[in-house]
Every structure is written in C-alpha cells, then in structure tokens.
N, C-alpha and C positions, 0 to 999 in steps of 0.2 A: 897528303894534305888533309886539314881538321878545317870541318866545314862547322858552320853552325847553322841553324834552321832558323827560318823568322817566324817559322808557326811553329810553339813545343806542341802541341797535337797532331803533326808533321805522319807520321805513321798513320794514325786511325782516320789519316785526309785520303790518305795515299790507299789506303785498304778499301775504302768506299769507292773510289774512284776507279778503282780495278774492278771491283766486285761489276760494276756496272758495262762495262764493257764485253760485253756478249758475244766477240769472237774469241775474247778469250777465254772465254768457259767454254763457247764451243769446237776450240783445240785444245782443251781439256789443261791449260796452261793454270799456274799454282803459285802465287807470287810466294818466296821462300824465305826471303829476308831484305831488309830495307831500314838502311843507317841513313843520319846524313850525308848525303853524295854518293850515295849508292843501295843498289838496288839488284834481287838477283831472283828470279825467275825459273822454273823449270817447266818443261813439256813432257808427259812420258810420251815413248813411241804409240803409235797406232797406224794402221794401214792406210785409212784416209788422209792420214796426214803426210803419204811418200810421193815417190816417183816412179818411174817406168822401174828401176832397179831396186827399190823397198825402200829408198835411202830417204831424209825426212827430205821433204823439200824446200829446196833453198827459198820461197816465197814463207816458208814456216821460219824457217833461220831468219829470216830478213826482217819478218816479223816478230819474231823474239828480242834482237838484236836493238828495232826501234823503241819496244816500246820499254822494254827492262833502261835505255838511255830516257825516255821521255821521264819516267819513274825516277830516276836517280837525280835530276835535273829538277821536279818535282817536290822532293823532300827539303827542298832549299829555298822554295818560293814561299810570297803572303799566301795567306789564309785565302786572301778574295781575289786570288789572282789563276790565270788559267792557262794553260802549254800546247803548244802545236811543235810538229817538228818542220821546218825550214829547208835540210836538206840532211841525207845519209848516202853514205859508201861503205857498202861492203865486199870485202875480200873473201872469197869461199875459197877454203886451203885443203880440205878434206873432206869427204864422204860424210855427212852427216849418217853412218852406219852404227847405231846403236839401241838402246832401250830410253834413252831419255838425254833430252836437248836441255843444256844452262847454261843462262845467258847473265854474265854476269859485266854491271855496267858502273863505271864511277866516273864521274865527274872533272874533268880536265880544269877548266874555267870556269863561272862563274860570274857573266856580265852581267851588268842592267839590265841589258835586254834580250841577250843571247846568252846562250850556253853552250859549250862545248864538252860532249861525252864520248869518252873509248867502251866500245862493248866488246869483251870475248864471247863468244859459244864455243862451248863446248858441247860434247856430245861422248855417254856414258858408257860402256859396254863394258860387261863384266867386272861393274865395280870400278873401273877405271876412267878417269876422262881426260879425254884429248882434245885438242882445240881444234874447231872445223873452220871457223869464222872468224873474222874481226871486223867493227865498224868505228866509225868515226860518224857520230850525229850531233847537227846543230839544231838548237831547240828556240823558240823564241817565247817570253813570259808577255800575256797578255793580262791586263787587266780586266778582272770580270765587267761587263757591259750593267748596269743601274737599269731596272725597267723604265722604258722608255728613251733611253740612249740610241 
C-alpha cells in the first residue's frame, strides 16, 4: 500500500521525536529507516538488555515492536498533531538469540483516529535474520493541546 504523508518534513519530525526519547538511547536503539507507513529500528545486543539465558528480552522486543509501530503510524500524521499507543499484542516465536534485534513496522490502516500497524522482529545472528516476534498495534492521533487547553 502507498501512503502519503501530510507533513513532507515527515522524516526530520520523526528523527527529533526519537532523538528525544531517552529509553531509547539507553537501549542503545538506532532508528535505521523510515518511509511513509513505515519504519524500522535496530537494537544491537548487550548484556543488560537479556534474560536469565543471554537471550534479548522480551520486554526489549515488546518494546521495539511498540514503538518502530508508533513511528510508522507517525510518518503519516499533521505536523501538530501527537500519538499514543491504545493497545498491542505480541507473539514471541523465537529466542531473541543474537547480535541485534529489527523491528520492522508498516502500516495496515490508516484511520482518522486510529491506526493499525503489523510489526516483525527479527533478530540477527551471523548475518542472518530470523523472526522472533510479531505484533499487531493500535495507535490513536491526537491533536497537540494549544497553551492553555
């Protein structure tokens, strides 16, 4: 599907917006490419970021998963307008066992007010990527609040 954006500065909104988000710089996340209706993320591995067995943690996939959908669902909103997410489900299908977690997410729908996005993860080892995850998130576009609203 060809989306179109209502902001053509859609990208340098979407890179500020990340930038600012300060868990994800401190899981060391890297946003890697971002079109209309999509959006795609990496994590490399790190220790802090596992589980009892090294494997990344499914609270890091789940978080990948959310916001690489929030992003993609993003590039398609006004300029002054602002995104929560609503609700997500994710499917964990495999070990997140590798060197680096991508999460990559596009756009299903396109409401007024909702949005609906599919996210895969994958997860990279030895050059290869296999898919650990899938989610399904619903976004909702709010309009930015006017001081004193």
């Amino acid at each position: 599907m060809e989306f179109i954006p209502q902001d053509k500065n859609y990208a340098s909104r979407i890179k500020e917006s990340f930038a600012r988000q300060t868990f994800m710089e401190y899981i060391g996340a890297k946003l890697a490419e971002v079109k209309p209706g999509y959006c795609e993320i990496h994590v490399p591995y790190r220790k802090e970021l596992t589980q009892q067995h090294g494997y990344f943690h499914a609270g890091v996939v789940g978080t990948l998963a959310d916001n690489a959908a929030g992003y993609a669902a993003y590039t398609l909103m006004a300029v002054d307008s602002s995104i929560l997410t609503v609700e997500y489900k994710v499917n964990l299908m495999a070990p997140g066992n590798g060197e680096m977690l991508i999460a990559k997410s596009t756009v299903l729908k396109y409401g007024r007010t909702l949005t609906i996005c599919r996210t895969d993860v994958f997860v990279q080892k030895n050059g290869v990527e296999k898919i650990c995850a899938a989610a399904q998130v619903t976004l909702i576009e709010l309009a930015e609040k006017k001081d004193g609203e």
